[in-house]
PDB file of N, H, CA, C and O in Angstrom:
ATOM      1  N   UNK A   1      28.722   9.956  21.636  1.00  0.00           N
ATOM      2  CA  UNK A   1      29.277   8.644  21.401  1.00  0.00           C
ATOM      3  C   UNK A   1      28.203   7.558  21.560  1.00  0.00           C
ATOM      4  O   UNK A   1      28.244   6.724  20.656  1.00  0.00           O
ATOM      5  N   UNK A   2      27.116   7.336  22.620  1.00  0.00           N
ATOM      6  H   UNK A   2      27.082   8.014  23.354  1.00  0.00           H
ATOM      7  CA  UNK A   2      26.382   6.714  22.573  1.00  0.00           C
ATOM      8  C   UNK A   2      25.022   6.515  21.805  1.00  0.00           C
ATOM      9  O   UNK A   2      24.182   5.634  21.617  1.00  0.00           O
ATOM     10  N   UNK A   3      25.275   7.831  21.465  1.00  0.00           N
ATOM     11  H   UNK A   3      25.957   8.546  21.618  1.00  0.00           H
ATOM     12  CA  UNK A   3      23.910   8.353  20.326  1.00  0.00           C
ATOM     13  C   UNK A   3      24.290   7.553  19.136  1.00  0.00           C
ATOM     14  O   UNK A   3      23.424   6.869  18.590  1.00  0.00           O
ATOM     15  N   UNK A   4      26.114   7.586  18.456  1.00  0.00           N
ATOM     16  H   UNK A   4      26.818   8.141  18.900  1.00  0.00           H
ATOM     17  CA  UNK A   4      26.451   6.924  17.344  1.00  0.00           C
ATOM     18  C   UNK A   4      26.291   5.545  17.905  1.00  0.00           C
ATOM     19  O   UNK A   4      25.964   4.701  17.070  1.00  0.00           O
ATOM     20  N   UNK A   5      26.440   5.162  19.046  1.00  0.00           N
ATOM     21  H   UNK A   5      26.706   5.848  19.724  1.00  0.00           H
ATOM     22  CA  UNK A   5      26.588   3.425  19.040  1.00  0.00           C
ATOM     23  C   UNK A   5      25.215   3.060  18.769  1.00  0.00           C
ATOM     24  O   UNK A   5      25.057   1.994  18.174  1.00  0.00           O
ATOM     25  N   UNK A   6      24.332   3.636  19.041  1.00  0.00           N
ATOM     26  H   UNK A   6      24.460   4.502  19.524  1.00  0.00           H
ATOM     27  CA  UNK A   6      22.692   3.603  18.949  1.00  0.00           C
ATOM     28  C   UNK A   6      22.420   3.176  17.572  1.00  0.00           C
ATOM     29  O   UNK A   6      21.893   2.185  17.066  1.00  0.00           O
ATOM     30  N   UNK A   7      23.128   4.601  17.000  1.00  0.00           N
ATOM     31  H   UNK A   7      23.556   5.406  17.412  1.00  0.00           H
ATOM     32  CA  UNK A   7      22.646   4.272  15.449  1.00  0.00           C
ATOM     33  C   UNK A   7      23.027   2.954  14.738  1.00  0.00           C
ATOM     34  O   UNK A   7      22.280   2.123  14.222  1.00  0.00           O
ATOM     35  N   UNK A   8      24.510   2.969  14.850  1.00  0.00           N
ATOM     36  H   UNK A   8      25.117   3.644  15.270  1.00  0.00           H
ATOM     37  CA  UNK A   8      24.844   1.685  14.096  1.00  0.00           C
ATOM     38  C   UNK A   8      24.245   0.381  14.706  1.00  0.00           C
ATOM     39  O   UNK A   8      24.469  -0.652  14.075  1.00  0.00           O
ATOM     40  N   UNK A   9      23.518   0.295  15.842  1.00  0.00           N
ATOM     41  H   UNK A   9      23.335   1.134  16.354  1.00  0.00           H
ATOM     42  CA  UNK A   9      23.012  -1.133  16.872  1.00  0.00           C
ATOM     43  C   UNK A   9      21.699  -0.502  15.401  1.00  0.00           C
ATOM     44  O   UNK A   9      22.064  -0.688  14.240  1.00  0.00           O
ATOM     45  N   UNK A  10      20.566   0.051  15.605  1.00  0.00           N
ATOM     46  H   UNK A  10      20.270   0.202  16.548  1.00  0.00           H
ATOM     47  CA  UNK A  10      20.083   0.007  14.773  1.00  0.00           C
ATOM     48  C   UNK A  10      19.570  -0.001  13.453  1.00  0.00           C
ATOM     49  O   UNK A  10      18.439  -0.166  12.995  1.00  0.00           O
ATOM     50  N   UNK A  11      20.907   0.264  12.857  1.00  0.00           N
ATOM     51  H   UNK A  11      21.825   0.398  13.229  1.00  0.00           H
ATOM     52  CA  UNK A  11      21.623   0.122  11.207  1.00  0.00           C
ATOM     53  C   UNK A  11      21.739  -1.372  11.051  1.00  0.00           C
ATOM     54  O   UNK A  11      21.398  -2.018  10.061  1.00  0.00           O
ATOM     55  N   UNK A  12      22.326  -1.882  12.287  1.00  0.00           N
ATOM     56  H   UNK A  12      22.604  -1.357  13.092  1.00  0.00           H
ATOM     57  CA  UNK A  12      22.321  -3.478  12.025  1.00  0.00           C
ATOM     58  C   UNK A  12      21.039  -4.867  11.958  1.00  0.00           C
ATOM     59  O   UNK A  12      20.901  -5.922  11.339  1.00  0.00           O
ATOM     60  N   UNK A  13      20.286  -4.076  13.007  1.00  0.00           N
ATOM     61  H   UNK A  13      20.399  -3.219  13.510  1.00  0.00           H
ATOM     62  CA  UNK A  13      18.482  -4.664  13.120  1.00  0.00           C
ATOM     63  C   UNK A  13      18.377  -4.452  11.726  1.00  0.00           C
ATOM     64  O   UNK A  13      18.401  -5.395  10.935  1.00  0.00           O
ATOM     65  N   UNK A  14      18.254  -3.204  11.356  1.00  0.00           N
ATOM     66  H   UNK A  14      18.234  -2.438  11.999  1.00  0.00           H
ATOM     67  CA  UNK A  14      17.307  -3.490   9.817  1.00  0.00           C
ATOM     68  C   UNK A  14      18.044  -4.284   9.002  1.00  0.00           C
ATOM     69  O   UNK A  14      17.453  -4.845   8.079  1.00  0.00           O
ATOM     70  N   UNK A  15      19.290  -4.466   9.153  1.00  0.00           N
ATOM     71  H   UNK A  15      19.771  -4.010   9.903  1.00  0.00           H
ATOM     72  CA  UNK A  15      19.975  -4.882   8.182  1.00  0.00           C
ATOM     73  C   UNK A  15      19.696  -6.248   8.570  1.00  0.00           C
ATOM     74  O   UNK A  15      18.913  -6.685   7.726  1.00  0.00           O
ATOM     75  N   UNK A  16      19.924  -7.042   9.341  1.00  0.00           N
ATOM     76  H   UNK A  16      20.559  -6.688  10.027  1.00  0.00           H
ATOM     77  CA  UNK A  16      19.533  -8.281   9.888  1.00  0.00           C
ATOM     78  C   UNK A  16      18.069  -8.793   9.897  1.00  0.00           C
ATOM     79  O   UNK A  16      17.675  -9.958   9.931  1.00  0.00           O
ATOM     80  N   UNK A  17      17.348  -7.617   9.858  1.00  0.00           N
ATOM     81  H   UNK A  17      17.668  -6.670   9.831  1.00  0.00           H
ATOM     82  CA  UNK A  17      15.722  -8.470   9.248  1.00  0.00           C
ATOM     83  C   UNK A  17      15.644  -8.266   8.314  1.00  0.00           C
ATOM     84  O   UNK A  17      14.813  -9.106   7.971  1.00  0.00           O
ATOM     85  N   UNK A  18      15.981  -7.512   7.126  1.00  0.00           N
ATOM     86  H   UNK A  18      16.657  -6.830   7.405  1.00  0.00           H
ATOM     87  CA  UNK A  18      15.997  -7.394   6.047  1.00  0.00           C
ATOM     88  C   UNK A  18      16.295  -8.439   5.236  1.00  0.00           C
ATOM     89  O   UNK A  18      15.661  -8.730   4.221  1.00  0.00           O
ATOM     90  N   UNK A  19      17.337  -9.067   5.701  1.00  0.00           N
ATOM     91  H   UNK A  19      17.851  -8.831   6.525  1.00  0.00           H
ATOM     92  CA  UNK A  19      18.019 -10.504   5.178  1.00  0.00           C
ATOM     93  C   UNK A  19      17.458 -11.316   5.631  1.00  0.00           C
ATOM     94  O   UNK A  19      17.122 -12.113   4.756  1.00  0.00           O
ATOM     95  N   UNK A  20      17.041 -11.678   6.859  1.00  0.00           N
ATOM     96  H   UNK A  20      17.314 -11.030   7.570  1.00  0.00           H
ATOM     97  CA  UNK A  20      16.031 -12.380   7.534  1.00  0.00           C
ATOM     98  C   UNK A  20      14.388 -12.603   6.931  1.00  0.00           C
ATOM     99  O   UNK A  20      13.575 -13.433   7.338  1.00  0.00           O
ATOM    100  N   UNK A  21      14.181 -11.485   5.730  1.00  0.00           N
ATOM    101  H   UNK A  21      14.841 -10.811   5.399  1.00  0.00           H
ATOM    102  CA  UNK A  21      13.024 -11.605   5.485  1.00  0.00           C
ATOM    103  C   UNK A  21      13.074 -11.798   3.678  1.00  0.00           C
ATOM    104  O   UNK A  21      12.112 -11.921   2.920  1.00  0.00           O
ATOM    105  N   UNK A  22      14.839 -11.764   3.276  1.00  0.00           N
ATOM    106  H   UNK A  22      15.620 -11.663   3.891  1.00  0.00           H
ATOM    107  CA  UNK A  22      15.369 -12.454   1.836  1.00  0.00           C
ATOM    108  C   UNK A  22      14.917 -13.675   1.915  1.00  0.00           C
ATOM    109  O   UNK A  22      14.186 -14.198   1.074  1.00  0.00           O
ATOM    110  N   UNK A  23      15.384 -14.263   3.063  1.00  0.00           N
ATOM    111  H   UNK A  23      15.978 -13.838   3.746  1.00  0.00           H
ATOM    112  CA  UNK A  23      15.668 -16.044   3.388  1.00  0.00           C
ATOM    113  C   UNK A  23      14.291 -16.000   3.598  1.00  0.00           C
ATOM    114  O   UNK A  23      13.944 -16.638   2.604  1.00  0.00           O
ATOM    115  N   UNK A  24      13.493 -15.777   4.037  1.00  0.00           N
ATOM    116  H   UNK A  24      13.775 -15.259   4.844  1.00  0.00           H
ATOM    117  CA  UNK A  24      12.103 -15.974   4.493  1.00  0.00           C
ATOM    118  C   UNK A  24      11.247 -16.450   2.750  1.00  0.00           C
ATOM    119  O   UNK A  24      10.460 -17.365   2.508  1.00  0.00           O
ATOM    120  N   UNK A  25      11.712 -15.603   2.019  1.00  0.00           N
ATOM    121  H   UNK A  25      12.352 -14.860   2.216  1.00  0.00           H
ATOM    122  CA  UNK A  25      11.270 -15.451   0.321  1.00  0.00           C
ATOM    123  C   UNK A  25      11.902 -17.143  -0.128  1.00  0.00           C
ATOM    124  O   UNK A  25      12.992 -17.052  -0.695  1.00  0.00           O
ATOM    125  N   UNK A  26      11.574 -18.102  -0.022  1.00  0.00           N
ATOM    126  H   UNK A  26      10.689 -18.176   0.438  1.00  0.00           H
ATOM    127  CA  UNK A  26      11.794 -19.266  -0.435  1.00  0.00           C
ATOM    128  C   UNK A  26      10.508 -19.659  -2.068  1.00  0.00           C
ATOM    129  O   UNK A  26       9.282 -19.563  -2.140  1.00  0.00           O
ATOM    130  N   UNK A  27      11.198 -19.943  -2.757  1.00  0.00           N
ATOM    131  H   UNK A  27      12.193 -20.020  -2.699  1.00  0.00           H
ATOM    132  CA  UNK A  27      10.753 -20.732  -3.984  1.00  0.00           C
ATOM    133  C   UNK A  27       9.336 -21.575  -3.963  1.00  0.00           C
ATOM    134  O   UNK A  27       8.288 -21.535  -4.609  1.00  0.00           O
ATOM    135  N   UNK A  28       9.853 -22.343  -2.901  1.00  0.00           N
ATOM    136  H   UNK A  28      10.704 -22.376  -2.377  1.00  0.00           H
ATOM    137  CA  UNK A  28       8.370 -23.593  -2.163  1.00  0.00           C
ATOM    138  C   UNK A  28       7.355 -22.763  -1.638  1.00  0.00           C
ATOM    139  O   UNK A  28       7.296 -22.029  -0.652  1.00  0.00           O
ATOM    140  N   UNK A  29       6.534 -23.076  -2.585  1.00  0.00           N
ATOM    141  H   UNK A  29       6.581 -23.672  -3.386  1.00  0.00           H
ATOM    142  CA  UNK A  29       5.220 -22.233  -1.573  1.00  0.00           C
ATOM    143  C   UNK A  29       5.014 -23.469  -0.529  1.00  0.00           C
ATOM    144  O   UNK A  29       5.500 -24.600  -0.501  1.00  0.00           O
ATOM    145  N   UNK A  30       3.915 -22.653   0.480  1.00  0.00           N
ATOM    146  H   UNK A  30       3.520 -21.735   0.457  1.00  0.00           H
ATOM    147  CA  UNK A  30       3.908 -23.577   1.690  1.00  0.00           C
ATOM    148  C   UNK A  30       2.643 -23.899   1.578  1.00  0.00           C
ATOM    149  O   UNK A  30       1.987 -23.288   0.735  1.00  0.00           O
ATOM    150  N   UNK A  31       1.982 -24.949   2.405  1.00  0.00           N
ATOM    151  H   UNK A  31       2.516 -25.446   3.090  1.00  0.00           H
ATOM    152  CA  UNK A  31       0.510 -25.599   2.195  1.00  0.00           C
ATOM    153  C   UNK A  31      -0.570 -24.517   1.736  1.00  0.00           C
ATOM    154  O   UNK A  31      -1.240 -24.573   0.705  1.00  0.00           O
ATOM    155  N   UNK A  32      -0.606 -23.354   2.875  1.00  0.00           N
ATOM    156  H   UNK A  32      -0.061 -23.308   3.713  1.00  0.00           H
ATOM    157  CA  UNK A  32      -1.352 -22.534   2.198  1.00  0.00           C
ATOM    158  C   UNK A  32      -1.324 -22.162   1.183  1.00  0.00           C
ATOM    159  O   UNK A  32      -2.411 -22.291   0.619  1.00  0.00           O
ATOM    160  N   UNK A  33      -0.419 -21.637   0.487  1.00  0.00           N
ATOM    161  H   UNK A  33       0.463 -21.532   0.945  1.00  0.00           H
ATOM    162  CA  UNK A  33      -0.145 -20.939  -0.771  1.00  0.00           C
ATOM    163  C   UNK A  33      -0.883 -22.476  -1.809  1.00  0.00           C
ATOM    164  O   UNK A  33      -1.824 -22.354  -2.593  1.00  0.00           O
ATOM    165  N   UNK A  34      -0.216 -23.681  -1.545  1.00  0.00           N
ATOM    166  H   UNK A  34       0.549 -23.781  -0.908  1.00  0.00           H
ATOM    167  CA  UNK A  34      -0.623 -24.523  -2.258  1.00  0.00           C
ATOM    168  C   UNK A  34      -2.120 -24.701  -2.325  1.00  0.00           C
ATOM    169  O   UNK A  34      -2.793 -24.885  -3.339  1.00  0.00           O
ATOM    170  N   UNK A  35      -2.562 -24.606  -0.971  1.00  0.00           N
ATOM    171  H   UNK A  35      -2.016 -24.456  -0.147  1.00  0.00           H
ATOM    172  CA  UNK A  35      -4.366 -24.718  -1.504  1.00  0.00           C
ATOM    173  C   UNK A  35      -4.894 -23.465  -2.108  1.00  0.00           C
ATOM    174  O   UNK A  35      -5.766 -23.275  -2.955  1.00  0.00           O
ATOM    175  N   UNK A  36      -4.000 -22.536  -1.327  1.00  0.00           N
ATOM    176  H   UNK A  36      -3.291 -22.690  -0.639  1.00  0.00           H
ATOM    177  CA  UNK A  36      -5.039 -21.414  -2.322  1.00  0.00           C
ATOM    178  C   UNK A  36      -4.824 -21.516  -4.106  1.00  0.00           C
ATOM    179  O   UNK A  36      -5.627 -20.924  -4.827  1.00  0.00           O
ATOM    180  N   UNK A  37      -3.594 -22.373  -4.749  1.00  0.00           N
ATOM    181  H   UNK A  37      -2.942 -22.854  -4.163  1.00  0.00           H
ATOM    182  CA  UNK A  37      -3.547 -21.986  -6.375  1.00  0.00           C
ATOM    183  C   UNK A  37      -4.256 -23.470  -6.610  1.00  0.00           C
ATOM    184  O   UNK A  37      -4.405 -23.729  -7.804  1.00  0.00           O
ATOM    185  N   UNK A  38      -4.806 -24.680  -5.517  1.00  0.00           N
ATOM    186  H   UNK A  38      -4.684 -24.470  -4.547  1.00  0.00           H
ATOM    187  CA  UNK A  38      -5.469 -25.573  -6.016  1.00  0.00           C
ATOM    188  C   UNK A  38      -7.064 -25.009  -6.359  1.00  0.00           C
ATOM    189  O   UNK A  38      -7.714 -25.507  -7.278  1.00  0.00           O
ATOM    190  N   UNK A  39      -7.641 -23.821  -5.427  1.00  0.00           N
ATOM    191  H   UNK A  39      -7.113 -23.417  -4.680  1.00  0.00           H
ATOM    192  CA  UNK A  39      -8.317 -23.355  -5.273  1.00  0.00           C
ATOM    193  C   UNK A  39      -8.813 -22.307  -6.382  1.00  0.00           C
ATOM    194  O   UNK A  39      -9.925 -21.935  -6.758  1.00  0.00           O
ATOM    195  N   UNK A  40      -7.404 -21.979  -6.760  1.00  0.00           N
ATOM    196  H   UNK A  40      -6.502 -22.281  -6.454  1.00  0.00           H
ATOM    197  CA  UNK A  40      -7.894 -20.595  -8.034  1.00  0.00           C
ATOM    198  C   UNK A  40      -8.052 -21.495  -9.200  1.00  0.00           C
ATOM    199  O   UNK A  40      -8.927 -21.176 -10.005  1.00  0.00           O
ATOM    200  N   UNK A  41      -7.374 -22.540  -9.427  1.00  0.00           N
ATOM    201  H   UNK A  41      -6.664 -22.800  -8.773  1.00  0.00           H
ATOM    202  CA  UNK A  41      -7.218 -23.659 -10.808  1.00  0.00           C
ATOM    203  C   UNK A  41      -8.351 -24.383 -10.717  1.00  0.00           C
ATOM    204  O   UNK A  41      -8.550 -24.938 -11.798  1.00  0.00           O
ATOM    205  N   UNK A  42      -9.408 -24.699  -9.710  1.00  0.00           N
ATOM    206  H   UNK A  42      -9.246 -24.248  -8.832  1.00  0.00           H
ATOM    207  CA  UNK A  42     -10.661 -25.383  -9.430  1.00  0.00           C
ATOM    208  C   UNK A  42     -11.439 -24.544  -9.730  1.00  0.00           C
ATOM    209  O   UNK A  42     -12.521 -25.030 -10.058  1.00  0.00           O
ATOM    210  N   UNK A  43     -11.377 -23.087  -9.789  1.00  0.00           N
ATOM    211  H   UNK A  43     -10.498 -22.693  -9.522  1.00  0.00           H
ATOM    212  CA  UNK A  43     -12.490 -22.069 -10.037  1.00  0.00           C
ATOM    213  C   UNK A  43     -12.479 -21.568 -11.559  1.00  0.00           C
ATOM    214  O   UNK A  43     -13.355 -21.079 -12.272  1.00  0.00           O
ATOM    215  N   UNK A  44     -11.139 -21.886 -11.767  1.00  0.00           N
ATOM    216  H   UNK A  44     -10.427 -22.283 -11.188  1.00  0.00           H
ATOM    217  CA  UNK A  44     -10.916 -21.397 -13.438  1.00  0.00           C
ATOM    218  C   UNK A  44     -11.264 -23.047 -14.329  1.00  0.00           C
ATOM    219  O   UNK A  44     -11.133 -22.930 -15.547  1.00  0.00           O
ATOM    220  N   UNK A  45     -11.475 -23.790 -14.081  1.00  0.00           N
ATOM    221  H   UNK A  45     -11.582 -23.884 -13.091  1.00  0.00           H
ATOM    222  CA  UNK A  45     -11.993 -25.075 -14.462  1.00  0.00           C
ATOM    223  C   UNK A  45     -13.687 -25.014 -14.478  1.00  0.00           C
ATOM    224  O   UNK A  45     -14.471 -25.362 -15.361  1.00  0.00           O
ATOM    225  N   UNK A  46     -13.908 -24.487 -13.271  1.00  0.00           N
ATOM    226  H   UNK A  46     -13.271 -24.204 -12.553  1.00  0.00           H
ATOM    227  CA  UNK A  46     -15.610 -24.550 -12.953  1.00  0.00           C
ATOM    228  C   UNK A  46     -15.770 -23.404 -13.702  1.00  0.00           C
ATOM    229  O   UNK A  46     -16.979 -23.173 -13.664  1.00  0.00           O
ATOM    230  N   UNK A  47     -15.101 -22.372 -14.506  1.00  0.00           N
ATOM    231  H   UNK A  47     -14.119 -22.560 -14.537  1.00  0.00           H
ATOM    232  CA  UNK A  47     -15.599 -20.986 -14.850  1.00  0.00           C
ATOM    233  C   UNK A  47     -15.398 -21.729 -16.156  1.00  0.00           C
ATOM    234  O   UNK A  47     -16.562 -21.873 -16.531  1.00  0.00           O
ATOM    235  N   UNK A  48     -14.730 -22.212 -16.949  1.00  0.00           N
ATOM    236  H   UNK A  48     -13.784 -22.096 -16.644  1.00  0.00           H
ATOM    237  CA  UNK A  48     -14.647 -22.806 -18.515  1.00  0.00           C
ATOM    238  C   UNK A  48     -15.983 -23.927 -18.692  1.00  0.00           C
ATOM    239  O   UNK A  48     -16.848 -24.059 -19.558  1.00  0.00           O
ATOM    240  N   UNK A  49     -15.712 -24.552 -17.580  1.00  0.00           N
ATOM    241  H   UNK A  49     -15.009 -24.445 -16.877  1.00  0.00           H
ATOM    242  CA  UNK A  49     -17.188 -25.869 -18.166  1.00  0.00           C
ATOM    243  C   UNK A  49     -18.313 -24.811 -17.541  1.00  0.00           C
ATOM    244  O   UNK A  49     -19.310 -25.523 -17.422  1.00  0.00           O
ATOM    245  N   UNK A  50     -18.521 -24.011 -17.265  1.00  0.00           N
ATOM    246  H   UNK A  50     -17.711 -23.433 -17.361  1.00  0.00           H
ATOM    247  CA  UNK A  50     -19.542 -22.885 -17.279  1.00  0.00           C
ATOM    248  C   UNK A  50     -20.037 -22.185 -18.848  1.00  0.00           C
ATOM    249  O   UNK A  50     -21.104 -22.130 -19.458  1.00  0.00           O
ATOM    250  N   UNK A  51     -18.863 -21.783 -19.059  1.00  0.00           N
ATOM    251  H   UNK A  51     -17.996 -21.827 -18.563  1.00  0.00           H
ATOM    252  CA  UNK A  51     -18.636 -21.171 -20.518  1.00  0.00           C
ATOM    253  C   UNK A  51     -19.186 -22.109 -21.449  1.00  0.00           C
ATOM    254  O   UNK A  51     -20.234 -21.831 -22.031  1.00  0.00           O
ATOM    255  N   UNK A  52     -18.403 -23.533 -21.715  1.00  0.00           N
ATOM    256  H   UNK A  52     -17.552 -23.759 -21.242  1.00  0.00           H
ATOM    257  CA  UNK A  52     -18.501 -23.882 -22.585  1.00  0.00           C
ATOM    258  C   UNK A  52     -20.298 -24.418 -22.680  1.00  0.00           C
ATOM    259  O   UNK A  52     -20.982 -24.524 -23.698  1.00  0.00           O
ATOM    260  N   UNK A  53     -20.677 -24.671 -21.308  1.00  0.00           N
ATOM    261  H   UNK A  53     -20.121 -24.586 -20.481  1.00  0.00           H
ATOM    262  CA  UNK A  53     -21.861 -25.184 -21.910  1.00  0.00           C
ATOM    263  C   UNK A  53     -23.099 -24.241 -21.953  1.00  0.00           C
ATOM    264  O   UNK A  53     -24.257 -24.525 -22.259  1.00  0.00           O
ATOM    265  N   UNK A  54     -22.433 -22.755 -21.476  1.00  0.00           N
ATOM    266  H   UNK A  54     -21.492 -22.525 -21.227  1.00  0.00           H
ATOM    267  CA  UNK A  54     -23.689 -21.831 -22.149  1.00  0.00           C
ATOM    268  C   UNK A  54     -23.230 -21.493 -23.702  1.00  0.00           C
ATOM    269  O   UNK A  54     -24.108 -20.908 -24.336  1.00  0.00           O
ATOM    270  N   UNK A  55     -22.248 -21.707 -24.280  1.00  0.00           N
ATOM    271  H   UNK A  55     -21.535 -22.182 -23.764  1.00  0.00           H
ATOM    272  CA  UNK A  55     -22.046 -21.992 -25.952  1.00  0.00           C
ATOM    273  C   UNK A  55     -22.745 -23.122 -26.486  1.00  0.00           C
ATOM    274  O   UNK A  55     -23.258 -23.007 -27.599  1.00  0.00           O
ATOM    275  N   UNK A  56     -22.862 -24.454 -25.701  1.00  0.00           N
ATOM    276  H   UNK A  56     -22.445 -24.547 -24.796  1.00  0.00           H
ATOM    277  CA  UNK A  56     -23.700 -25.812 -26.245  1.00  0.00           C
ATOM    278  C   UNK A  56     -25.064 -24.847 -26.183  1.00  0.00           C
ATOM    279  O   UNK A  56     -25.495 -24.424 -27.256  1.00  0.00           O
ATOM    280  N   UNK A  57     -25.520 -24.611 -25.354  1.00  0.00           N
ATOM    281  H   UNK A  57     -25.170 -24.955 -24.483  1.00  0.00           H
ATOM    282  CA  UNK A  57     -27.142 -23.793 -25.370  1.00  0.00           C
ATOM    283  C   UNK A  57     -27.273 -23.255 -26.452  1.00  0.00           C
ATOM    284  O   UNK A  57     -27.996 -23.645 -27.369  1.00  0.00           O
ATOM    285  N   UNK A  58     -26.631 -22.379 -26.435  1.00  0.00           N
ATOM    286  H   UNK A  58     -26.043 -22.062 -25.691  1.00  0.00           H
ATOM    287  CA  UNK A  58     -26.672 -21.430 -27.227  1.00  0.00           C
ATOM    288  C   UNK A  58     -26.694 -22.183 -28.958  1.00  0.00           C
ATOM    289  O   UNK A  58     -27.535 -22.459 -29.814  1.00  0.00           O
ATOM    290  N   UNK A  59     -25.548 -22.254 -28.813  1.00  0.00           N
ATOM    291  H   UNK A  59     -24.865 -22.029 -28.118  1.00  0.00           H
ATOM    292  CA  UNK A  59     -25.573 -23.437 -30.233  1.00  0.00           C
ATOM    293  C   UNK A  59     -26.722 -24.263 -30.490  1.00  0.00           C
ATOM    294  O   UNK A  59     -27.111 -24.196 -31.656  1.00  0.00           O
ATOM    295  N   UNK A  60     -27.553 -25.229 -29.528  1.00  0.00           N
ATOM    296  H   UNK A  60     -27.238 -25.284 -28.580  1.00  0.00           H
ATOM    297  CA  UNK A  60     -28.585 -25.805 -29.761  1.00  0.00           C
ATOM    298  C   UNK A  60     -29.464 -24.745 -29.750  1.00  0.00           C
ATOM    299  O   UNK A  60     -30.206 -25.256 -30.588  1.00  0.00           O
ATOM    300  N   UNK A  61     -29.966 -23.770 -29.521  1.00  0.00           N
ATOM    301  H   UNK A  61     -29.363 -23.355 -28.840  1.00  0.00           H
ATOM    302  CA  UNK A  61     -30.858 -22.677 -29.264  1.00  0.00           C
ATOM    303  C   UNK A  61     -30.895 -21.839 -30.802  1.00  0.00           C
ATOM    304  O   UNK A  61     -31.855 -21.118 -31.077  1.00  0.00           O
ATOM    305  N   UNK A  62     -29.744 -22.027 -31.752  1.00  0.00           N
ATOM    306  H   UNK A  62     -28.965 -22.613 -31.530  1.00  0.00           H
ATOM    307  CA  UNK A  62     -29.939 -21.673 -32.751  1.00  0.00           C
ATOM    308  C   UNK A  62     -30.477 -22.335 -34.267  1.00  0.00           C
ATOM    309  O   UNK A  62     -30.869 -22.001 -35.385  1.00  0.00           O
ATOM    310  N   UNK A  63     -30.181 -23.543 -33.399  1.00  0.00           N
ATOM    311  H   UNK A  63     -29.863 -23.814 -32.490  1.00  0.00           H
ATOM    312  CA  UNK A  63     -31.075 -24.540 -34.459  1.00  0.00           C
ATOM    313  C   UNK A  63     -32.801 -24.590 -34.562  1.00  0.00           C
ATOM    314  O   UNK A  63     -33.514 -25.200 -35.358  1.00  0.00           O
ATOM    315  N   UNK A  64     -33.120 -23.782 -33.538  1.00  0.00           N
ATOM    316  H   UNK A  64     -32.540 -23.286 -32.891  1.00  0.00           H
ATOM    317  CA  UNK A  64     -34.683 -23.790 -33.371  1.00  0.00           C
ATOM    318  C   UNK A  64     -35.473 -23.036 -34.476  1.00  0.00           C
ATOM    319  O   UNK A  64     -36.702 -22.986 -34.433  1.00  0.00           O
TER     320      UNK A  64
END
């Protein structure tokens, strides 16, 4: 009998962090999350004006 009360006390923990960690899953990222995608969008900006101006080189480099 106490072995079953055991189980279901611990059938209910998982079940209670489980949901506990649904609600945790919110929409809003939080500051961190926010600097890190200001961070990936600043590197994919610095990686295009990278690009584009080894194409200007290049482009002037073929006029020679």
């Amino acid at each position: 009998m106490k072995t079953d009360m055991l189980k279901r006390l611990g059938l209910a923990l998982l079940v209670a962090m489980m949901a506990g960690a649904l609600v945790a899953c919110e929409d809003d990222p939080g500051p961190a999350e926010e600097a890190g995608q200001n961070i990936d969008e600043a590197m994919e900006d610095a990686g295009e004006g990278v690009e584009e101006m080894g194409e200007e080189i290049q482009d002037s480099a073929e006029g020679y």
